[in-house]
matplotlib code that plots the C-alpha trace (Angstrom):
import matplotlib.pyplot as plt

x = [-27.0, -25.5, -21.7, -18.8, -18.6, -22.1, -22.9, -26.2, -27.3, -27.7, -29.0, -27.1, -29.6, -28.3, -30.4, -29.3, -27.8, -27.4, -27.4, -29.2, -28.2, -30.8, -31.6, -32.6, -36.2, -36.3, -33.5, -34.9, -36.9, -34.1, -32.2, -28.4, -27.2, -27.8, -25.7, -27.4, -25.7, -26.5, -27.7, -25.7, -28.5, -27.2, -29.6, -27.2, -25.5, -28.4, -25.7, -26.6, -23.3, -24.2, -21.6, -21.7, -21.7, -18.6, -17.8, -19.8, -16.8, -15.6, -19.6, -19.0, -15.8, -16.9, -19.4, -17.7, -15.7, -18.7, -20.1, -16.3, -16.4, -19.3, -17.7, -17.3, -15.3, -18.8, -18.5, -18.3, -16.1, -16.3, -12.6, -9.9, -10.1, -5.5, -6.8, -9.8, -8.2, -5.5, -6.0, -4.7, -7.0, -9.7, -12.6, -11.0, -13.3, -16.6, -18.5, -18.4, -22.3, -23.4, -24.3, -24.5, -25.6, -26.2, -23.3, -23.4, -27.5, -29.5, -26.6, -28.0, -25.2, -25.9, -29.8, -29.0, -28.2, -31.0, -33.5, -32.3, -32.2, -35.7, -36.6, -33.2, -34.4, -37.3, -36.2, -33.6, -36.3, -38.7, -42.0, -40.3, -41.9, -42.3, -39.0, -38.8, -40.0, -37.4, -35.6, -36.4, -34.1, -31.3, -31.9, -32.4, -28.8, -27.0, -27.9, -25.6, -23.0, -23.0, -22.8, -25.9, -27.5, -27.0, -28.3, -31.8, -32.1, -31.4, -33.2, -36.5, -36.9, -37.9, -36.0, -33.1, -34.8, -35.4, -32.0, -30.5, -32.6, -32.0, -28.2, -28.0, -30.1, -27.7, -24.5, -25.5, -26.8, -23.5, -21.8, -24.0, -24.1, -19.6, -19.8, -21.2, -20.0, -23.2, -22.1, -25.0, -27.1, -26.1, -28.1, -25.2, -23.2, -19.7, -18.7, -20.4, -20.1, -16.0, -16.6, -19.5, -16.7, -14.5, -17.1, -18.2, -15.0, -14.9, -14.4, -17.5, -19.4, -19.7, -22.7, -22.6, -21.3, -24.8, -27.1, -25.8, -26.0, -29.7, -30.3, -28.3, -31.4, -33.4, -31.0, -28.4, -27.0, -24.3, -21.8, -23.1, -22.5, -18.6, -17.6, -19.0, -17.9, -14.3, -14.0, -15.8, -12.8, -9.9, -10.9, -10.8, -7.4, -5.1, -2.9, -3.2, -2.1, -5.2, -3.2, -4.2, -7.9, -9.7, -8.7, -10.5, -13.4, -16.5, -20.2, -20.8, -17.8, -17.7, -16.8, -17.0, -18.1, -16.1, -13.1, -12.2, -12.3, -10.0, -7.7, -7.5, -6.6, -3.5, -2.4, -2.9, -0.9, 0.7, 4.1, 6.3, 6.5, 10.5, 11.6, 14.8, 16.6, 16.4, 19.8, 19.6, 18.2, 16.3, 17.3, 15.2, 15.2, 17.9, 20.4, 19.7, 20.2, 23.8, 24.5, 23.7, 20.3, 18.0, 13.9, 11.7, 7.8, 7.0, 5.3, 2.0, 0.5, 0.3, 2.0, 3.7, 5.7, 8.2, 12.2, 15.5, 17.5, 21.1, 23.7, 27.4, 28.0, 24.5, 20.4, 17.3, 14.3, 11.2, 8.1, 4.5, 2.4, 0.5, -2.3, -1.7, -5.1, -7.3, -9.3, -6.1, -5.4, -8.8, -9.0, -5.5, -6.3, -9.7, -7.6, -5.4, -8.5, -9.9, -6.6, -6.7, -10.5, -10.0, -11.4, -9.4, -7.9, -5.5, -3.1, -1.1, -1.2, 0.6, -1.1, 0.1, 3.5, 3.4, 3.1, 5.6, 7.9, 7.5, 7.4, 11.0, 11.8, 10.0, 11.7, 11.5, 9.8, 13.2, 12.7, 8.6, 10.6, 12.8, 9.6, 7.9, 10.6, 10.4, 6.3, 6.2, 4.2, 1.9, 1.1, -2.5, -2.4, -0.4, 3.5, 6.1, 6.0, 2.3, 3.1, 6.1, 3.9, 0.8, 3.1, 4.2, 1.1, -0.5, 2.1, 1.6, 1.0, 1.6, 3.2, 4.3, 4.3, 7.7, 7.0, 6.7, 9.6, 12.1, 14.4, 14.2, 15.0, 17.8, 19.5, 19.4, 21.3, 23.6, 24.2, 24.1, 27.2, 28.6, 32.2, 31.9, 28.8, 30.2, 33.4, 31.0, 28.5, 31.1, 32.7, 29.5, 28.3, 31.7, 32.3, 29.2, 26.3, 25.3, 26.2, 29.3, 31.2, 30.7, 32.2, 34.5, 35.9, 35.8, 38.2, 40.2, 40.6, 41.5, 44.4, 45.7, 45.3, 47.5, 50.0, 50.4, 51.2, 53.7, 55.1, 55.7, 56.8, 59.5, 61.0, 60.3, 60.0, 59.1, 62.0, 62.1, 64.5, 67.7, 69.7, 68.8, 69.5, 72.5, 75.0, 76.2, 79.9, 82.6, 83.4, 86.8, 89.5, 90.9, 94.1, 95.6, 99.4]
y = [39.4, 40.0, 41.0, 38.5, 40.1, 39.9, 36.8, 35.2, 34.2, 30.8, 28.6, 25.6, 23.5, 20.3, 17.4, 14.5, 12.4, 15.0, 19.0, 20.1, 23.2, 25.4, 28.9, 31.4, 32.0, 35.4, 36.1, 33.2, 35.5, 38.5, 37.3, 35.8, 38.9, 39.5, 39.9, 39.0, 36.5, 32.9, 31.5, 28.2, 26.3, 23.5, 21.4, 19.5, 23.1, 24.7, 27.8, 30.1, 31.1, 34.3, 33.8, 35.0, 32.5, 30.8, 29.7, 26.9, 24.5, 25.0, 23.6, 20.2, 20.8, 22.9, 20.6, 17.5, 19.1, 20.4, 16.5, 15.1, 17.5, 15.9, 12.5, 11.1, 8.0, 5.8, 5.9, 2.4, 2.6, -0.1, -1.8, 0.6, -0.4, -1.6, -4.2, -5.4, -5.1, -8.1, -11.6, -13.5, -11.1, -12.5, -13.5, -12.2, -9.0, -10.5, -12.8, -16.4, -17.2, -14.1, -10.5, -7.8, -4.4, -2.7, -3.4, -7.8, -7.6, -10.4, -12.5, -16.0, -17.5, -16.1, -16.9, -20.1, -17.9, -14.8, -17.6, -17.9, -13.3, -13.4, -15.9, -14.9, -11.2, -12.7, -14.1, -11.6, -8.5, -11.0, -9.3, -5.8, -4.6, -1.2, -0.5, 0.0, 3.1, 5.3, 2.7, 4.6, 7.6, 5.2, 3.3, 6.7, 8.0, 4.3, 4.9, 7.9, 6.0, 3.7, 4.3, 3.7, 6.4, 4.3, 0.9, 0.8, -2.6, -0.6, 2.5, 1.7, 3.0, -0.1, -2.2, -0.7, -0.2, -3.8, -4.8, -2.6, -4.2, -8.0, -8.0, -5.8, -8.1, -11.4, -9.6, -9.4, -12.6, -14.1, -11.9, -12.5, -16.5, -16.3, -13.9, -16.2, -19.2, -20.4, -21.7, -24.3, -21.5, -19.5, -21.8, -22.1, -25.0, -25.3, -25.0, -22.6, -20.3, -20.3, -18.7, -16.3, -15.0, -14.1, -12.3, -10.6, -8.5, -7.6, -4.5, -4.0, -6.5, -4.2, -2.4, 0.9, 0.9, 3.3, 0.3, -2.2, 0.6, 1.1, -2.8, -3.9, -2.6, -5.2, -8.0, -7.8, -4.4, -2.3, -3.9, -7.1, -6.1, -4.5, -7.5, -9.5, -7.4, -7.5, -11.3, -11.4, -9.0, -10.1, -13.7, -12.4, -11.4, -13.1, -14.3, -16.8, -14.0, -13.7, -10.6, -8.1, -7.0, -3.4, -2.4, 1.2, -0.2, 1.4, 0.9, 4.2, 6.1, 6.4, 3.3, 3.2, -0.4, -4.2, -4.2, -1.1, -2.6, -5.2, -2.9, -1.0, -4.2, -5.4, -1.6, -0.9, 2.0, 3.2, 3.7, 6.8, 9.1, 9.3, 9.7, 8.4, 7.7, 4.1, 3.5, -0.4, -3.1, -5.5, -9.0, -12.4, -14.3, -16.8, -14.0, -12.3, -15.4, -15.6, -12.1, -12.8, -11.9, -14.0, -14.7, -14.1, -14.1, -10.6, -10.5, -9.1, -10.0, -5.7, -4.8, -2.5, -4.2, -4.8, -4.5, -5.2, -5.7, -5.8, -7.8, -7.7, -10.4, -11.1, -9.4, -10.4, -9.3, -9.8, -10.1, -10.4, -13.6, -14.2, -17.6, -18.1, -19.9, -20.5, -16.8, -15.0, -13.7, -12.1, -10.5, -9.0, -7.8, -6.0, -4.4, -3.0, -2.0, -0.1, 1.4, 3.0, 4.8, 8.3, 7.9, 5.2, 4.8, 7.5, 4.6, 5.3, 1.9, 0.0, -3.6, -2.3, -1.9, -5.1, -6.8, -5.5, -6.1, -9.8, -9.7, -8.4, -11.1, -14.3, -15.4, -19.4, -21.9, -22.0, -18.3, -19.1, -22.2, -20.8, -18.6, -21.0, -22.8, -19.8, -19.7, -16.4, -17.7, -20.6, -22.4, -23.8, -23.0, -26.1, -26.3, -23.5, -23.0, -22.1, -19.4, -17.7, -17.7, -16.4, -12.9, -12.7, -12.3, -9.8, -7.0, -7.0, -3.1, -2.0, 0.1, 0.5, 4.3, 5.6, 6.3, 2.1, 0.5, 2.5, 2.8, -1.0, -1.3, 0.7, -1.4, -4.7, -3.1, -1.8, -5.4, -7.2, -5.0, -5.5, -7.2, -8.3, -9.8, -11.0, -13.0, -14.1, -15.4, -17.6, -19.0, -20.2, -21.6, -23.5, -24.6, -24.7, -25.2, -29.0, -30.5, -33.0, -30.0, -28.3, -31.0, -31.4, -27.9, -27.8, -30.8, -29.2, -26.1, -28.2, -29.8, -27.0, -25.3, -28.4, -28.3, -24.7, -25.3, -28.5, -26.6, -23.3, -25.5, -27.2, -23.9, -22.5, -25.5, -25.2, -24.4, -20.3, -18.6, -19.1, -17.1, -19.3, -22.4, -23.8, -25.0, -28.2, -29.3, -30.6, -33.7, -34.4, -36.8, -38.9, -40.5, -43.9, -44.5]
z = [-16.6, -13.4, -13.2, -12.2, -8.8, -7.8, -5.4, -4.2, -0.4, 0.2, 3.4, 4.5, 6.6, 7.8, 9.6, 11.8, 8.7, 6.0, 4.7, 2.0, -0.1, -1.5, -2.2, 0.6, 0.2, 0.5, -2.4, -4.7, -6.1, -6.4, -8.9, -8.3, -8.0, -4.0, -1.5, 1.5, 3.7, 3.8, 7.0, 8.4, 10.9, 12.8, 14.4, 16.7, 18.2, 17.9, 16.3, 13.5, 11.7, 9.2, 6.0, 2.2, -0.5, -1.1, -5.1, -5.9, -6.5, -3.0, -1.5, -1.6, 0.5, 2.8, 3.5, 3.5, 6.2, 8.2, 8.2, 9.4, 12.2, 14.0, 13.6, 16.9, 18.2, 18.5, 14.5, 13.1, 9.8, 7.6, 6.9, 4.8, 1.1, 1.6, 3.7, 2.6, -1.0, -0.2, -1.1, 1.6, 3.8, 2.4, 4.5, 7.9, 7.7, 7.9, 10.1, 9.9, 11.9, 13.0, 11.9, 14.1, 13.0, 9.5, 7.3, 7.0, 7.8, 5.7, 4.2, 3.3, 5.6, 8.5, 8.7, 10.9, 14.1, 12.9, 14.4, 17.8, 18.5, 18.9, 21.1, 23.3, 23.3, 24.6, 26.6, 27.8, 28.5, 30.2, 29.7, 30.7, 27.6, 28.9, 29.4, 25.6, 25.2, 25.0, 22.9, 20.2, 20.8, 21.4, 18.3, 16.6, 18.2, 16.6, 13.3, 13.4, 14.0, 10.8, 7.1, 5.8, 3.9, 1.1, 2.1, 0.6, 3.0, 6.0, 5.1, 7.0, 11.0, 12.4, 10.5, 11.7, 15.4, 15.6, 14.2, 17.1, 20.0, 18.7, 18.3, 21.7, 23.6, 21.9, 22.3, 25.8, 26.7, 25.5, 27.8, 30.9, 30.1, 29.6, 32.8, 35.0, 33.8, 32.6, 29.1, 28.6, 28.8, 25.2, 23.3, 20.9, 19.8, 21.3, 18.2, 16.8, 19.8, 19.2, 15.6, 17.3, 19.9, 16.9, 15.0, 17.9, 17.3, 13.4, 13.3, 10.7, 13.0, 15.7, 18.0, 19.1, 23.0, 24.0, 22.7, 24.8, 27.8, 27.5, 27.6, 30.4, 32.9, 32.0, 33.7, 36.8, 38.2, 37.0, 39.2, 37.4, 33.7, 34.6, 36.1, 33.1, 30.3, 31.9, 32.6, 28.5, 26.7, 29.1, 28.1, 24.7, 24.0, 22.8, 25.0, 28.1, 31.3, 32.9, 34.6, 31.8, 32.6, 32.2, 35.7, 35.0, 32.9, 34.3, 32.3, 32.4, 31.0, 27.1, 25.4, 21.0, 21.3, 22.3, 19.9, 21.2, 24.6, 23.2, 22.1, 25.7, 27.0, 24.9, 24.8, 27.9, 29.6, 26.2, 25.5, 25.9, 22.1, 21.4, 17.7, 17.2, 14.1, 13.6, 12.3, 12.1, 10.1, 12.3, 12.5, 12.9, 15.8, 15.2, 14.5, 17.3, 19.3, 17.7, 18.8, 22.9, 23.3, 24.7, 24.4, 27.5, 28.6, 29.7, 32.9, 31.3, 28.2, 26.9, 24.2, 25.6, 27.6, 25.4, 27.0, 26.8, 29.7, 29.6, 31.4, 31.5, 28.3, 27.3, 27.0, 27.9, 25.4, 27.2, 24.8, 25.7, 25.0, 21.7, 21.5, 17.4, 16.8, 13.6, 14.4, 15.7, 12.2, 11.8, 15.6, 15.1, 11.7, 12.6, 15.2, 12.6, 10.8, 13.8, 14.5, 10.7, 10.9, 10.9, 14.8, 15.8, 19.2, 20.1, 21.0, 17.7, 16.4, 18.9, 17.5, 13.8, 15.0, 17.0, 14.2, 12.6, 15.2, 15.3, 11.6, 11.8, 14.3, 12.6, 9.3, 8.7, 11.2, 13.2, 14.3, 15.1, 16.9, 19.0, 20.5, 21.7, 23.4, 25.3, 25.4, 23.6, 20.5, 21.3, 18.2, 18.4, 14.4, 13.0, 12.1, 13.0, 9.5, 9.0, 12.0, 9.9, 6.9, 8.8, 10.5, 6.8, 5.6, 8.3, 8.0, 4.2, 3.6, 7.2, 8.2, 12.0, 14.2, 14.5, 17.8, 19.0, 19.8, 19.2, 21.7, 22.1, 18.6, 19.0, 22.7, 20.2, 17.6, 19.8, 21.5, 18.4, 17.1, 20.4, 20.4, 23.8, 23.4, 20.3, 21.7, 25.0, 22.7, 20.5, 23.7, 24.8, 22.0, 21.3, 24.4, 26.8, 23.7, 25.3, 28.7, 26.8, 25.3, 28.7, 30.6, 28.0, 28.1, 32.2, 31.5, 29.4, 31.5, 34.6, 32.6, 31.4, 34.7, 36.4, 33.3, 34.2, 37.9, 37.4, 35.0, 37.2, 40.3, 37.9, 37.7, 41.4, 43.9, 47.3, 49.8, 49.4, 46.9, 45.1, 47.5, 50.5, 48.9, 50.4, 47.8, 47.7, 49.3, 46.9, 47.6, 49.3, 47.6, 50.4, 49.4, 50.5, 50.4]

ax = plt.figure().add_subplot(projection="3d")
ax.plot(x, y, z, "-o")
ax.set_aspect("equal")
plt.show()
């Protein structure tokens, strides 16, 4: 029996999707007792790392390591278990007509739009069949990007090859058709092609950036397909500043796939890391209005532009614009989703602490109310009501960077406590809150100002001072006999 401190060789081989363990077959046959090295061969470096055996209850870590180190940013994750794991969430994580990719392929309610890939790929190659040959290798490189080792449905090559070039080629054809203002060309319903646009960016709904790449060549140039993909995700987002747009968005740079275009858009340009101690607690909207800040549209619609600026007796909180429709609550959420995989974007979840933020800011409907007065929020969703309820329910479990919105955080607090703001704020609102009580009090301040005067020339008429006032003769008696 061989001794505790005798160890065997092992090789570690690991393929495209997986490693396998096994013996080294030229010490199988030794006994366990060997202590050649194991040979590490990694098919994607092409490296051979020489190492002894490690215990075997330390393998599956080492491995699981190995395999998260070749995880790029192209990875498509499926939705964190503390999202997809609330209620009120429910149904905002998958697609409402159509299925793109692995992970929603062959649901019963989706068939009705499965029909039309076909005939638009079809349509979208135009004979160009030839052009397909290399597909293969692309298709090959997607799969790496999804979860699927163990979806028996999605297990077969050309299944999965043919899943790949269908969804591209309908991806794409909405794009070009929205691009060029060609909407009677999608082939969709008006109404169905609202829900398609919102499941176009679920985050488990998404295509792998390098699949749409290889397809663009069989329609329009590159210049084409970057003007189109910009005017497609600017029109996406959700706000109504056309101003906000992918200013450095080039085809061929490296791009995960379209909600992460989204996201570059509404957080564009980032925002500067400073950890302060946030020494406040945040107040709604109303409040805030009571302490002398006001609500104003930001010129942009990024989330990062986000400020405060301060005047002598009051502030100015400028916020960026947010369309609150029926699929608003899905594309935000999906955001949030992407923003948790382990390869999120590297913008430190600036919609997760947006949403926070307003969170913090809308209460009741009178909060939701008083920012749209100021177009801030605008409610396509129903009552103010149904907006406060709606912010309520997205930043259930979140929980926002301490690196966003700090400092702003911090300027409110210190006007809210503010007693000049304070005593500024009252006078206002008692005395110039509606055009009457305005008049009213400029009334009142005239009178008293005129009371003051007669009141001050009763003591010091005109004429000069006391001294040069001549006194008054005494009147002489005159005397008769």
């Amino acid at each position: 029996m061989a001794s505790m401190n005798a160890r065997a060789s092992i090789s570690i081989e690991r393929s495209e999707k997986r490693k396998v363990i096994m013996e080294n077959p030229n010490e199988a046959s030794r006994g366990s007792s060997s202590t050649a090295p194991a040979i590490i061969v990694d098919e994607r470096e092409r490296s051979t790392v020489v190492m002894e055996r490690p215990p075997k209850w330390l393998l599956p870590i080492l491995i699981e390591l190995e395999t998260h180190q070749f995880e790029t940013k192209e990875h498509i994750h499926k939705v964190p278990s503390f999202l997809h794991g609330i209620d009120k969430h429910k149904g905002c994580f998958d697609p409402m007509m159509v299925s793109i990719g692995p992970y929603h392929h062959g649901k019963k309610e989706l068939e009705e739009e499965e029909k039309l890939k076909a005939s638009i790929a079809k349509e979208f190659i135009d004979k160009d069949i030839e052009k397909l040959d290399w597909f293969e290798e692309v298709a090959r490189n997607a799969r790496l990007c999804y979860d699927v080792d163990d979806d028996n449905n999605n297990n077969d090559d050309d299944k999965f090859m043919r899943m790949m070039f269908l969804d591209g080629c309908f991806i794409l054809h909405i794009i070009w058709c929205l691009g060029k203002n060609k909407l009677n060309e999608t082939k969709l319903r008006t109404h169905h092609l609202a829900f398609v646009l919102g499941d176009l960016f679920l985050l488990e709904n998404q295509l792998p950036f390098l699949v749409l790449q290889a397809l663009m060549y069989f329609k329009g140039s590159i210049s084409d397909w970057e003007d189109c993909i910009q005017k497609f995700v600017t029109n996406s987002q959700l706000n109504l500043d056309g101003a906000s747009h992918l200013t450095s968005f080039k085809i061929n740079d490296r791009h995960p796939h379209l909600l992460h275009l989204l996201h570059k858009v509404l957080a564009a340009g980032g925002e500067k890391i400073e950890f302060r101690k946030m020494r406040h607690t945040f107040r709604s909207a109303i409040e805030l209005k009571t302490g002398g800040i006001k609500f104003k549209q930001s010129e942009s619609g990024r989330l990062k532009d986000v400020e405060l600026k301060v005047h002598r007796c009051y502030a100015d909180l400028f916020l960026p614009q947010l369309v609150i429709d029926d699929l608003a609550k899905a594309k935000l959420l999906n955001l949030v989703a992407y923003e948790a995989c382990p390869n999120g974007p590297t913008d430190d979840s600036i919609v997760t602490s947006y949403i926070c933020f307003l969170d913090a800011l809308i209460d009741h409907a009178e909060d939701v109310k008083k920012l749209r007065s100021k177009q801030i929020l605008i409610n396509l969703l129903g009552s103010d009501q149904e907006v406060a309820d709606l912010f309520n329910e997205l930043a259930m479990k979140l929980v926002p960077s301490p690196s966003k919105y700090t400092t702003v955080m911090d300027q409110i607090e210190d006007c809210y406590t503010s007693k000049r703001f304070k005593w500024a704020c009252e006078i206002r609102s008692t005395h110039f809150s509606s055009p009457l009580t305005a008049v009213a009090s400029i009334i009142a301040a005239v009178i008293i100002i005129l009371t003051f005067a007669q009141a001050y020339f009763a003591v010091f008429p005109r004429g000069g001072s006391n001294e040069n006032r001549r006194t008054p003769k005494s009147s002489r008696k005159i005397h008769y006999s």
